[in-house]
C-alpha positions in Angstrom: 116.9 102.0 79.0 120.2 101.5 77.5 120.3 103.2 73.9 123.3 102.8 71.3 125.2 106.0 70.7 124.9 108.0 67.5 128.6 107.5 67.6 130.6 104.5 68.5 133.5 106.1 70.0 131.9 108.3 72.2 130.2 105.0 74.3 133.3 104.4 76.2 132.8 105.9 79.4 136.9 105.9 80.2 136.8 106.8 84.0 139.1 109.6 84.7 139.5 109.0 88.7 139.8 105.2 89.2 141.8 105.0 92.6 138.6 104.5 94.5 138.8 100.5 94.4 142.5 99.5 91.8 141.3 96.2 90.4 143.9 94.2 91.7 143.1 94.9 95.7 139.3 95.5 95.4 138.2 91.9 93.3 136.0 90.1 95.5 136.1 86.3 94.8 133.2 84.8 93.0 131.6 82.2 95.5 129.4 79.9 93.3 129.0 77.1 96.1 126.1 74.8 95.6 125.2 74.8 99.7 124.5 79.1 99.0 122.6 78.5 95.9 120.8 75.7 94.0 121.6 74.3 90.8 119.3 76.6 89.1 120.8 79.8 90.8 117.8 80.1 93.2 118.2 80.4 97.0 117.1 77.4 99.0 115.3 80.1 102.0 111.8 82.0 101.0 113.4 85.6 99.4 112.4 88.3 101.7 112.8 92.3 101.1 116.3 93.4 102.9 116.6 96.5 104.4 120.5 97.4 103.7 122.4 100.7 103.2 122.7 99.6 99.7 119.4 98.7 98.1 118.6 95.9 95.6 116.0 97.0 93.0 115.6 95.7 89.6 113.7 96.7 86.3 111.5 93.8 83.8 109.7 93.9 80.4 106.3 94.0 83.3 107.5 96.4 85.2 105.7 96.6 88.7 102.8 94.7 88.1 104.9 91.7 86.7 104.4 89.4 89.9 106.0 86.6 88.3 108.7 88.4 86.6 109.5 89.5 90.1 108.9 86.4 92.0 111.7 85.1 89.3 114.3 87.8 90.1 114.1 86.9 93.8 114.0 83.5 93.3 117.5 84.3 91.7 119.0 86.6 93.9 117.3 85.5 97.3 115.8 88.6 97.9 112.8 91.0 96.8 113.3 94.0 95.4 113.0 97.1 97.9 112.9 99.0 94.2 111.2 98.2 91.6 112.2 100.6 88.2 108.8 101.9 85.6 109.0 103.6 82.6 106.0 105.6 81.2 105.6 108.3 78.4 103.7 111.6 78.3 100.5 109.8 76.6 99.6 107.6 79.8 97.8 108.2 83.4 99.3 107.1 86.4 99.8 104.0 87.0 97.6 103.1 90.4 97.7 99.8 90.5 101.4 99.1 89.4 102.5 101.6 92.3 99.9 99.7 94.4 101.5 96.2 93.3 105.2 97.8 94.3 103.9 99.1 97.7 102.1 95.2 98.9 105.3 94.2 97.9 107.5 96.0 100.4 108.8 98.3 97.6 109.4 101.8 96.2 108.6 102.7 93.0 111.2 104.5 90.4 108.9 105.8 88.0 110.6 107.0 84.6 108.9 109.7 83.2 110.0 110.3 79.5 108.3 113.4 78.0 107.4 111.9 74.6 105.1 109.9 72.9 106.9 106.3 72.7 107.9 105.1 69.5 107.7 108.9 67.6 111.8 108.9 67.9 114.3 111.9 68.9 112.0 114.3 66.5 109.2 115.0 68.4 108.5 119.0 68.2 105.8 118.3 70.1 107.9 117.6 73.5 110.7 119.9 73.2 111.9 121.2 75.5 111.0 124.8 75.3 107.4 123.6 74.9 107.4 121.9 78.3 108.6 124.8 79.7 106.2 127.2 78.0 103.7 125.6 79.4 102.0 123.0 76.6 101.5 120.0 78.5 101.1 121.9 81.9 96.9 120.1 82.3 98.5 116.6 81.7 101.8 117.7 84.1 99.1 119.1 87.1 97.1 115.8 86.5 99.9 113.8 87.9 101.3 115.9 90.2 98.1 116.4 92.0 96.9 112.3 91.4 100.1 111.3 93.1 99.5 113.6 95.7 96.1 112.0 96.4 97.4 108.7 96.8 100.1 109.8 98.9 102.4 106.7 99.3 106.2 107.1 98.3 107.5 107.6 94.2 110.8 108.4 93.2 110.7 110.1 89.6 112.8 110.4 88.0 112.0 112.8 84.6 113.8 113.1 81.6 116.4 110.8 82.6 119.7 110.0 80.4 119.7 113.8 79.2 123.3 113.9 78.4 123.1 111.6 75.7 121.4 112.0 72.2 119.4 109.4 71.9 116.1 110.9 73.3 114.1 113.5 72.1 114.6 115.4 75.6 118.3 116.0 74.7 119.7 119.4 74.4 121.0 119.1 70.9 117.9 117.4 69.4 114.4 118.2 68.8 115.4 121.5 68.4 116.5 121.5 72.1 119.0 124.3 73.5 121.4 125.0 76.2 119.4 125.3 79.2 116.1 124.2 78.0 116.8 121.0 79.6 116.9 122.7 83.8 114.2 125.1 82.3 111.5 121.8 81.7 112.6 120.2 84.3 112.2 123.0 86.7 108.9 123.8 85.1 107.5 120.6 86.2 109.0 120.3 89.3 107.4 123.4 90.4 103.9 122.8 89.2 104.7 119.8 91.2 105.2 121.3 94.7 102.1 123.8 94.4 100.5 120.5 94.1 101.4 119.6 97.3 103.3 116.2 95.8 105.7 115.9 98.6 105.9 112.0 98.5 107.1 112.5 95.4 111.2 111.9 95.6 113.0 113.8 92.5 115.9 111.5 90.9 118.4 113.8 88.4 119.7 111.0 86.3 122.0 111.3 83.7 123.9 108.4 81.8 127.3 107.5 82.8 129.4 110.2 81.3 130.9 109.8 77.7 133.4 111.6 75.5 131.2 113.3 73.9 128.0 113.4 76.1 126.9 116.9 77.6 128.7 118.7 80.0 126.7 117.8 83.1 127.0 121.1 84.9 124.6 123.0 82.6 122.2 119.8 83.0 122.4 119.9 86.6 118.6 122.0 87.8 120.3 122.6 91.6 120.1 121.1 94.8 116.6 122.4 95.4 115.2 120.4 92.9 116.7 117.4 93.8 116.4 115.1 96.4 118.1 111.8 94.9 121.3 111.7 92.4 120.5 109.0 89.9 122.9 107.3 87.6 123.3 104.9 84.5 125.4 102.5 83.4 126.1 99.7 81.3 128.8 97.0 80.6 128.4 96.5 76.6 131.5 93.8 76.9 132.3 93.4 73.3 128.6 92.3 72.1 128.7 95.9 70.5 131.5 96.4 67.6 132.2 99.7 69.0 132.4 98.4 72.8 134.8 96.9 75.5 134.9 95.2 78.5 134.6 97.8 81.8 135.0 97.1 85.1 132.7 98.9 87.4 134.9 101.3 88.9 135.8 101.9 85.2 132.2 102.1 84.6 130.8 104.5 87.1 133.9 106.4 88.5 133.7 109.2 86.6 129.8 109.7 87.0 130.3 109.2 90.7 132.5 111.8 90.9 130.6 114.0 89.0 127.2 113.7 90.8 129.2 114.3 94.1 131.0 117.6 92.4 127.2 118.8 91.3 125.3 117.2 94.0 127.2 116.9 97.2 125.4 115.3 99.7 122.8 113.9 97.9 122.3 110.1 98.0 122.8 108.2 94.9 121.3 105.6 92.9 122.7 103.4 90.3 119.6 103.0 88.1 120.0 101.5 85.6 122.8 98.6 85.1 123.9 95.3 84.1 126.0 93.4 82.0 126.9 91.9 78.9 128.1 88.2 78.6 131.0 89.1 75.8 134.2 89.8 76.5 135.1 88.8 80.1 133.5 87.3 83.0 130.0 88.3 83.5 130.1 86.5 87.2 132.9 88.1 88.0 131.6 91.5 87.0 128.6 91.6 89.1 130.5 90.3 92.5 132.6 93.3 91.5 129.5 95.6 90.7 127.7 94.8 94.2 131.4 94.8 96.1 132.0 98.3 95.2 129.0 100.2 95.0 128.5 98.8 98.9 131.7 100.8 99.6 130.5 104.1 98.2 128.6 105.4 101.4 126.6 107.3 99.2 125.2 105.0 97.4 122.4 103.3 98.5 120.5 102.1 95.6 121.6 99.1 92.6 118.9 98.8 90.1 119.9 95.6 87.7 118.2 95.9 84.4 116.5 92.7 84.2 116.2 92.4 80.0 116.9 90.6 77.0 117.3 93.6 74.8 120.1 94.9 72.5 122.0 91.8 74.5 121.2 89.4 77.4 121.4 91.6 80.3 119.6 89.5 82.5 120.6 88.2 85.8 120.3 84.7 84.5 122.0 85.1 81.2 124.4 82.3 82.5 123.9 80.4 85.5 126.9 81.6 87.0 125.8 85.4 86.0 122.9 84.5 88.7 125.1 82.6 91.5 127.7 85.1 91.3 124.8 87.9 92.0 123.2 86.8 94.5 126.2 85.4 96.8 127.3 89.1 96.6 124.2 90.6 97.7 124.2 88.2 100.3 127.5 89.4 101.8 127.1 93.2 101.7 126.2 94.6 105.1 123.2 95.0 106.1 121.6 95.7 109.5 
């Protein structure tokens, strides 16, 4: 979930190679014609799931077992979700019956698993790092391993994610939290992972969007063995933040996108988490720009739209036109 910084200046993720799409020849032209969409925003056809090189997936306050928070986000965007984004902490089972609910729907789960206890803050001694890794939590860690090895359908996990920031207690630089004891815990529960024989069990490496500031990625990175999907997050704050500005996406993710194909080369990626404000520009315009360019990165092939009301309106339907503009994009990017 998006987090504000410990320090304003350090949130602006100033992209350092932008030439992949230059603003004024990569704009696609927001199409908000009332024969694509209703007045509403909602398609006129039945939403189905679309199997496309870049996937549509979406997060909500429900998570996977929200049918009607769903049912609403395809109702906007004229299509189900093929991923549907979780979040649990280090204090709850696995969820059966949400991944259930996200597999009778035609979907894969991205399950966030944040070692913490939710609510307890970045001081949790409890959950550092160096604890995970020494083993403390290894009964709870084999439970899930081998439970979603049982079941046996497909997860992506993605665990600890946003590490180069500071706002969790998984951070190197917090909770008592070193240099290196972030690929030490991870590694740790990867392994403990593959002796249970979890092999439907995708791992995601997902950092935030890179910030002056953030940690160096390359001592975050646990190596291509341990990693199977690149994930990354990002947010357009606009100017509904005192400290933030308005960001194109190529502003937004270019630097990450470099980085996780410097660190991870030939690894698929996943935007994860993203969405944006209202304030400060043209939200429509943003997303046809959002869905435009991330469906000409060939190795992207995930867009996960963080569908919540939270530090601002990030949802799809913030504005009618925020929804319109959306969903006439993802109708136009290729798919089979």
């Amino acid at each position: 979930m998006p987090r504000l910084p410990m320090i304003p200046a350090l949130v602006v993720a100033t992209a350092l190679s932008l030439s992949t799409i230059p603003a004024a020849e990569a704009a696609p032209k927001v199409v908000t014609k009332k024969s694509a969409t209703t007045t509403t925003g909602t398609t006129a056809t039945d939403p189905q799931v679309r199997t496309c090189p870049l996937r549509f997936g979406v997060g909500t306050p429900g998570g996977p077992g929200a049918s009607q928070e769903l049912a609403e986000v395809a109702s906007l965007t004229g299509e189900k979700p093929s991923i549907i984004l979780s979040y649990k902490d280090f204090k709850q089972p696995v969820p059966y019956w949400e991944l259930e609910q996200a597999r009778s729907a035609g979907a894969t789960t991205l399950l966030t698993w944040e070692p913490w206890a939710w609510g307890g803050g970045t001081d949790q001694p409890a959950y550092a790092l160096d604890r995970i890794a020494a083993g403390d939590h290894d009964a709870h860690i084999t439970d899930w391993a081998t439970r979603l090895a049982d079941w046996g359908g497909p997860v992506m996990l993605r665990f600890g994610h946003e590490m180069n920031g500071n706002w969790y207690p998984w951070a190197e630089g917090v909770n008592g939290n070193g240099a290196g004891d972030y690929v030490a815990a991870y590694r740790h529960v990867h392994d403990i992972f593959t002796a249970a024989g979890a092999d439907n069990v995708q791992w995601v490496w997902n950092p935030n969007v890179p910030y002056w500031g953030s940690t160096p990625l390359d001592g975050l990175y646990p190596g291509a063995d341990y990693v199977d999907v690149a994930g990354l997050d990002g947010y357009n704050w606009g100017t509904s933040q005192s400290w933030s500005t308005w960001q194109q996406p190529w502003e937004l993710f270019g630097w990450g996108l470099d980085e996780m194909r410097r660190l991870a080369p030939g690894k698929e990626i996943v935007v994860a988490e993203t969405a944006s404000a209202e304030a400060g520009g043209s939200k429509a315009e943003w997303n046809a720009h959002l869905v435009y360019y991330l469906a000409t990165q060939p190795d992207v092939t995930g867009l996960v739209w963080f569908h919540h009301d939270k530090e601002t309106d990030w949802r799809i339907n913030s504005s009618a036109s925020s929804a319109s503009a959306l969903a006439n994009e993802l109708a136009k990017r290729p798919c089979p």
